[in-house]
N, C-alpha and C positions, 0 to 999 in steps of 0.2 A: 976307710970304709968303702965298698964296692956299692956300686950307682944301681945294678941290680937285684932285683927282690928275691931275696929266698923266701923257700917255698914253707919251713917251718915257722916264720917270720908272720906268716900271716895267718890270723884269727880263724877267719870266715872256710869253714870247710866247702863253700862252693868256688870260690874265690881259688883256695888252693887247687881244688881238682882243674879247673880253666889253667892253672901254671904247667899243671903237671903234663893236661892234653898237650898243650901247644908248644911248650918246652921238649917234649921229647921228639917230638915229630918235625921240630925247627932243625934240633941241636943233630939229627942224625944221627944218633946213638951206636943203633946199628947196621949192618950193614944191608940189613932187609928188615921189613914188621916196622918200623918205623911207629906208622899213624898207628898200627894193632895192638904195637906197646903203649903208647899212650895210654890210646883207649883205655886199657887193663890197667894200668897202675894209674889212672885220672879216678878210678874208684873209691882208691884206696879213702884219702879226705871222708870220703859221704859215708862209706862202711864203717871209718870209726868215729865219726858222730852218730851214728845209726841212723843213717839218711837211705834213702835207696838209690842201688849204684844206678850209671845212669846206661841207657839204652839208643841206641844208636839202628833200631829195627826198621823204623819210616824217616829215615831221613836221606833226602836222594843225594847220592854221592857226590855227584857234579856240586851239588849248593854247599855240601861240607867240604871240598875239598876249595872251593874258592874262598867260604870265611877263611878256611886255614891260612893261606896264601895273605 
């Protein structure tokens, strides 16, 4: 068994979307959009709990890009 957490593994639809942010924007998926992929698929979780996706409008980039880090 692998020491890391899959994303289906876990219950909590907010819990999931934090994987999926910070997993895609780690892992470098691709080779540009990075954090923008994230963002877009870190919805997914909340949309299918019927949560609302989340929003990223007032948050100043410098402080999100240092959590991320």
């Amino acid at each position: 068994m692998c020491c890391s957490p899959r994303v289906n593994d876990e219950p909590d639809p907010f819990n999931r979307s934090l994987m999926l942010l910070t997993g895609v924007a780690y892992l470098q998926a691709f080779a540009d959009c990075n954090k923008r992929a994230g963002r877009v698929i870190a919805n997914l979780p909340l949309l299918q709990a019927s949560l609302p996706p989340l929003s990223f409008v007032t948050v100043d980039k410098e402080a999100y890009t240092r959590g991320l880090l």
